[in-house]
N, C-alpha and C positions, 0 to 999 in steps of 0.2 A: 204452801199449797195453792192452786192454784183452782178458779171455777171451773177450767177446761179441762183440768185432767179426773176433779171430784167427778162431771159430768161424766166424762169415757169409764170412769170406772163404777157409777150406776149402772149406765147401758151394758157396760160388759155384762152384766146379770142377766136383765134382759130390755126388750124395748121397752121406751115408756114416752111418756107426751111431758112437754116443758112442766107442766101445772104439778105432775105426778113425779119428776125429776127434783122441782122443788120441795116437795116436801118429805120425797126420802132424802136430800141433803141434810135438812134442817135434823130429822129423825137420827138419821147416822152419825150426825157432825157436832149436831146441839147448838143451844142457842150462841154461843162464840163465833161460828161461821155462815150465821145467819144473812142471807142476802135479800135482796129483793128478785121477783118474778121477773122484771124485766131481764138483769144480769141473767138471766138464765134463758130465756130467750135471745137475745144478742152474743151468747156467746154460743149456743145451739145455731146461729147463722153460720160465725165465723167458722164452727167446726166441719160444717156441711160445706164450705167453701174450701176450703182447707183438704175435703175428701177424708175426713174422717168419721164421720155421720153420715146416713143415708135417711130419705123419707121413706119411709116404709109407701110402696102404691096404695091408694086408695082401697081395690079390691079386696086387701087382706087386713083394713082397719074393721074392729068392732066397735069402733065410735068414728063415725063417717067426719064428724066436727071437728076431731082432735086431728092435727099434726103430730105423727108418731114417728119417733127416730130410732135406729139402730147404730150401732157401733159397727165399722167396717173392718176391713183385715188391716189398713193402714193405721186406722186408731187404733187397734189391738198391740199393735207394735208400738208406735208413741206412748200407749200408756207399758206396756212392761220394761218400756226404756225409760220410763219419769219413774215406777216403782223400785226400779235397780240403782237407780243415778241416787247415790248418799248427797245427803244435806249437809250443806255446810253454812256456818256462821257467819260472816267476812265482818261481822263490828262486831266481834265479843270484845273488842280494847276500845272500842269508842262506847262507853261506859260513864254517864251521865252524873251517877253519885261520885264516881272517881274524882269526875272533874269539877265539881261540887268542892269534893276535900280539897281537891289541889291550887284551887284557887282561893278557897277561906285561909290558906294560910298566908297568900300576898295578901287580900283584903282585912283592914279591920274593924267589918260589919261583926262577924261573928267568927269563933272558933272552930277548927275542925272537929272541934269534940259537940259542939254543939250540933254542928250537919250529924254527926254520929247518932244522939239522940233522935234528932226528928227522922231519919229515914227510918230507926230503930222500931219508932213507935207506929210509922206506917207501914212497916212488914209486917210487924207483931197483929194491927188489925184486920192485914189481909189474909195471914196466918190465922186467922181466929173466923173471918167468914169462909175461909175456902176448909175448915177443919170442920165446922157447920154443917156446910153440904155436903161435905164426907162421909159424915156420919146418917146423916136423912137419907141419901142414896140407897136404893135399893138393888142390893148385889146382882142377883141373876138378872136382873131386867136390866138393869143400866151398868154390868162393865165395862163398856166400851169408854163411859163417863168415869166413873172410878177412877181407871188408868190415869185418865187427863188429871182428874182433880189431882193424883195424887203426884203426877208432874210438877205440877204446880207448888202443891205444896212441898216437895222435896229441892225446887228451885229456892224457895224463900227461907228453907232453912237453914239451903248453901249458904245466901245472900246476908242471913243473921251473922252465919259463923264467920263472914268475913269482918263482920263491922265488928265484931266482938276482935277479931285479928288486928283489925286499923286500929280501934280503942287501945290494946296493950301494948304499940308500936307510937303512941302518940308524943311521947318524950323523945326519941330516936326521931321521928321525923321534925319535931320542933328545931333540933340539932342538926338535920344536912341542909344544908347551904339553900340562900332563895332562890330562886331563877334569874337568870344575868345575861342581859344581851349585850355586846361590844359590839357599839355602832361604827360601822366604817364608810370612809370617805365615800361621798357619791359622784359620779361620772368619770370619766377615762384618767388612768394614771398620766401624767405628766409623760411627753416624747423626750425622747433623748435625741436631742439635736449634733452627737459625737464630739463636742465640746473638751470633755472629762476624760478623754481615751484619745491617744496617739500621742503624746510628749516624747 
């Protein structure tokens, strides 16, 4: 997600001034997409430069101080084209414990079984404060949080089941081969100077 499209899609509600924009972010978003005031001003420039935000004239503010923005027909379109456009992952294979395992087994600091345990025991405690505010959450007021937490928590249980997968796979993989580079010569193949051809 991005600040500029969070923004168009407050404004779509209605107008509001940076100050006021900020804190229905924080409200809506919670504290994981917490920004600062300034990001939210700098990007309320860019989007008014952009023609997707307008300043509301003077005459029609009820706080003469505030800068108040609206969402124009052009943002309106940029954002149902960013809520339509699916998300996608592009490193779900560049995977940091993977490469963790896969290199404990060239090195011999420690065992793959050993990375096994400790990222084990660091899910298990993340598991255990994010099941925490699970349960403190207050249903009707905060599902929009819920949902996330339970995001969250249903990623880390994936993330268990896999380690518990590598664990039972850990003789099998002791058994395929290490990784193997065959170095070859460097710089230009030798010319054939026609020597070896015409007799």
């Amino acid at each position: 997600m991005t600040v500029k499209h969070a923004l168009l899609a407050l404004l779509d509600k209605d107008e509001s001034y940076g100050y006021q924009l900020h804190g229905l972010m924080e409200s809506a978003l919670g504290d994981p997409w917490s920004i600062n005031i300034g990001q939210v001003y700098s990007t309320l420039s860019r989007l008014e430069r952009d023609g997707f935000v307008e300043k509301l004239p003077e005459a029609e503010l009820a706080h003469d101080d505030r800068t108040v923005y609206s969402i124009t027909r052009r943002g309106k379109s940029e954002l149902r084209r960013w809520f339509r456009e699916p998300l996608s992952r592009d490193d779900r294979l560049r995977d940091d414990v993977y490469a963790k395992l896969a290199l404990s087994r060239i090195s011999r600091s420690v065992s793959p079984g050993e990375v096994i345990q400790a990222q084990r025991r660091q899910l298990l405690k993340e598991l255990h404060q994010l099941t925490q505010l699970r349960s403190s959450a207050d249903g009707p007021n905060e599902l929009p949080y819920i949902l996330l937490l339970e995001s969250a928590i249903m990623h880390l249980e994936a993330d268990l089941k896999w380690l518990d997968l590598c664990e039972q796979k850990l003789e099998e993989l002791d058994a395929t081969p290490s990784p193997y580079f065959e170095s070859r010569p460097r710089g230009r193949p030798p010319k054939d100077d026609g020597s070896a051809s015409g007799a």
